[in-house]
ZAZAGU-332534 format. One record per residue: residue number from 1; residue in three letters; x negated, y negated, z negated of N, C-alpha, C in turn. Coordinates in steps of 0.2 Angstrom, whole numbers, plus 5000, padded with zeros to 4 digits. Example, Ala and Ser with C-alpha at 12.3 -4.5 7.8 and 13.67 -1.06 7.14 Angstrom:
<sites>
site resi 1	resn ALA	neast 4934	nnorth 5028	nup 4961	caeast 4938	canorth 5022	caup 4961	ceast 4934	cnorth 5016	cup 4961
site resi 2	resn SER	neast 4936	nnorth 5011	nup 4965	caeast 4932	canorth 5005	caup 4964	ceast 4936	cnorth 5000	cup 4961
</sites>
This chain:
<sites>
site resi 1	resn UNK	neast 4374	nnorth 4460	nup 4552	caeast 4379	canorth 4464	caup 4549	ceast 4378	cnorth 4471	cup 4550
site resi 2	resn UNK	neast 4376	nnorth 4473	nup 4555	caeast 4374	canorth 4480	caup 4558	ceast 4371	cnorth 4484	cup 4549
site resi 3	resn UNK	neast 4365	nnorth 4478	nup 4547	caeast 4359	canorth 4480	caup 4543	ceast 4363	cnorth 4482	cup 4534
site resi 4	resn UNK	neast 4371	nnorth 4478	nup 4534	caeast 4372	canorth 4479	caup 4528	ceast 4379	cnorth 4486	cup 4529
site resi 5	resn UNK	neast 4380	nnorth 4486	nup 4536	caeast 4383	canorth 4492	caup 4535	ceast 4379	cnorth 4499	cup 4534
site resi 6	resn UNK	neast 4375	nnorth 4500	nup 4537	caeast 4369	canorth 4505	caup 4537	ceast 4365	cnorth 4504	cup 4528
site resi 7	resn UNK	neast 4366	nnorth 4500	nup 4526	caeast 4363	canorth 4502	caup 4522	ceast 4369	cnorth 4505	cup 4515
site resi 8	resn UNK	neast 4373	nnorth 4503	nup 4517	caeast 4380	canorth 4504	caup 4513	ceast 4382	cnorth 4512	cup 4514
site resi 9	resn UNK	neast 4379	nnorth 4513	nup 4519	caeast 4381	canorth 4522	caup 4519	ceast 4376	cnorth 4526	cup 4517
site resi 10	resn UNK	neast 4370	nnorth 4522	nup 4515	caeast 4365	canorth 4527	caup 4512	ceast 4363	cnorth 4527	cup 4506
site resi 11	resn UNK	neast 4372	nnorth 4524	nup 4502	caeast 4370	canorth 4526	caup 4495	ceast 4377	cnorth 4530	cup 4493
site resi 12	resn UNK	neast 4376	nnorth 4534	nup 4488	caeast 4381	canorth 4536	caup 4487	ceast 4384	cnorth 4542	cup 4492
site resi 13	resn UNK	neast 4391	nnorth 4541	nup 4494	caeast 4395	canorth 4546	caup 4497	ceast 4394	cnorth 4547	cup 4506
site resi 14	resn UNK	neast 4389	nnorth 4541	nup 4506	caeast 4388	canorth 4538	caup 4515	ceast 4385	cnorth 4545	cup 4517
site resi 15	resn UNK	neast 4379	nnorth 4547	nup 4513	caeast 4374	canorth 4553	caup 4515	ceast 4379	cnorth 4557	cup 4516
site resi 16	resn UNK	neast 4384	nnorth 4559	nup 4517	caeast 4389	canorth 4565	caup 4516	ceast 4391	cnorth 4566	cup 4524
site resi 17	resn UNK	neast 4388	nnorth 4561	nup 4527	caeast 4391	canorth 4560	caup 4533	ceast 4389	cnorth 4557	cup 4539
site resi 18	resn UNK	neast 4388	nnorth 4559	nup 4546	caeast 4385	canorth 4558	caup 4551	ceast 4389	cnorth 4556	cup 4557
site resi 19	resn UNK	neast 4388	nnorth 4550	nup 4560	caeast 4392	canorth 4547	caup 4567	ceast 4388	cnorth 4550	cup 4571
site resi 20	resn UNK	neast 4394	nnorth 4555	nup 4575	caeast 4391	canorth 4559	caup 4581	ceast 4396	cnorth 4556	cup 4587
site resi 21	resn UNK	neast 4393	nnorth 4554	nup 4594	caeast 4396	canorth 4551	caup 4597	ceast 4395	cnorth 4557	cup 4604
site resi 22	resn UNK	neast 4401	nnorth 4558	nup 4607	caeast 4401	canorth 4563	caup 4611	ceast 4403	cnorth 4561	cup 4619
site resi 23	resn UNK	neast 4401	nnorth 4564	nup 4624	caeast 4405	canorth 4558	caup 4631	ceast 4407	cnorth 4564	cup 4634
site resi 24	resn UNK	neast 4413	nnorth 4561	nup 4636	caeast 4422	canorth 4564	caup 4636	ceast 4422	cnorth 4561	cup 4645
site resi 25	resn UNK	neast 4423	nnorth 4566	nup 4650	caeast 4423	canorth 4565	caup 4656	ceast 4434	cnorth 4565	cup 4656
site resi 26	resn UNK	neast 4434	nnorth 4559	nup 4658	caeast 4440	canorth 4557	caup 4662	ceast 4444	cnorth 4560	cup 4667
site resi 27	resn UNK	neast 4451	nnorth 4564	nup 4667	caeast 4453	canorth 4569	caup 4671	ceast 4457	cnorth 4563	cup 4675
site resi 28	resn UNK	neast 4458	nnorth 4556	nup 4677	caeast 4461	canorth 4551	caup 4680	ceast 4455	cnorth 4549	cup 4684
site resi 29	resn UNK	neast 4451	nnorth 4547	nup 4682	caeast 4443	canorth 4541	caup 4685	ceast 4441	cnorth 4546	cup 4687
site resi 30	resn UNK	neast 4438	nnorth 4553	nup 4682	caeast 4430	canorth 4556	caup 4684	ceast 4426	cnorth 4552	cup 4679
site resi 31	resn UNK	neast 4426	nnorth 4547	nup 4679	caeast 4421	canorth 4544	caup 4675	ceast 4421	cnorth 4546	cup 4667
site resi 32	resn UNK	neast 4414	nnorth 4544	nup 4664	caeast 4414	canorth 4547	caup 4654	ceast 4413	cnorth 4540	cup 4652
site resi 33	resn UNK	neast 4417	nnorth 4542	nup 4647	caeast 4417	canorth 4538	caup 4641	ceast 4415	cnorth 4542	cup 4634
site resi 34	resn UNK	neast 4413	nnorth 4537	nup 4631	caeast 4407	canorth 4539	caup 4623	ceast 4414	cnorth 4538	cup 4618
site resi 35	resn UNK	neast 4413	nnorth 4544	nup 4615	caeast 4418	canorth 4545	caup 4608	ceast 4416	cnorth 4544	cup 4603
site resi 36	resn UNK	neast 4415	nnorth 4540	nup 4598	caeast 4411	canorth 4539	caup 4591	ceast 4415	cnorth 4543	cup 4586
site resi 37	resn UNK	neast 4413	nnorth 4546	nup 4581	caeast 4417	canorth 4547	caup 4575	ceast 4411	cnorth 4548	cup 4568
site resi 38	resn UNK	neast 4415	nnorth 4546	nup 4564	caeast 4411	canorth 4547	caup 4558	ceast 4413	cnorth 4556	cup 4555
site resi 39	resn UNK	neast 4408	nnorth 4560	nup 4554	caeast 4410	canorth 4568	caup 4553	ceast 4407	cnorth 4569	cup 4547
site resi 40	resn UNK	neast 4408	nnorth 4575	nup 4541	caeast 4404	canorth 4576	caup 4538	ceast 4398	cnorth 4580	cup 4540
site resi 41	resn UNK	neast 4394	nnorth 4581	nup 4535	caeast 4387	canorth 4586	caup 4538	ceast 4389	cnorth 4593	cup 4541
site resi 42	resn UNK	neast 4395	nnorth 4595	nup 4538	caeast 4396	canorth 4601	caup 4537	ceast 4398	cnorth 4602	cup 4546
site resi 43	resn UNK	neast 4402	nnorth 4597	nup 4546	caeast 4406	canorth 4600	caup 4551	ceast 4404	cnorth 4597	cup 4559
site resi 44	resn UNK	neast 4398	nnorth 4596	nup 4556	caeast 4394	canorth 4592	caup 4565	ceast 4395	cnorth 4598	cup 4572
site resi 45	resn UNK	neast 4391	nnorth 4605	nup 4569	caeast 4393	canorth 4608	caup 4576	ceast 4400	cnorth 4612	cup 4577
site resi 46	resn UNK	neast 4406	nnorth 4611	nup 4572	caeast 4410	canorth 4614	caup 4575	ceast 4412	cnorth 4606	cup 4579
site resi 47	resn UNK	neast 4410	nnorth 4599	nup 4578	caeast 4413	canorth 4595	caup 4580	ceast 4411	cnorth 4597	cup 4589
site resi 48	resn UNK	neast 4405	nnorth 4598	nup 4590	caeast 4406	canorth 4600	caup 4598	ceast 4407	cnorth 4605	cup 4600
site resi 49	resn UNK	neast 4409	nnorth 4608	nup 4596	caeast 4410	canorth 4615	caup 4600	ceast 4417	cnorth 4616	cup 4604
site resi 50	resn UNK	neast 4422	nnorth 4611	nup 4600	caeast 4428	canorth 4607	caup 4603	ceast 4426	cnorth 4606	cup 4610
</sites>
């Protein structure tokens, strides 16, 4: 499944865009957890700059 979604982004509009997953430390635990999102190209570094 994995192999038809990956290939499914690399035609057309999928290249527009990149999954950047970022780890988010927990103000309750302490502990991080990983944040997925799907972003465009453009906007990868204002996405961590968050």
């Amino acid at each position: 499944m994995a192999k038809k979604t990956v290939a499914s982004l690399q035609k057309g509009e999928g290249k527009a865009f990149t999954k950047v997953i970022k780890m988010v430390k927990s103000e309750k635990t302490n502990s991080y957890t990983f944040k997925a999102e799907m972003v465009a190209n453009e906007a990868v570094n204002d996405y961590f700059k968050k």
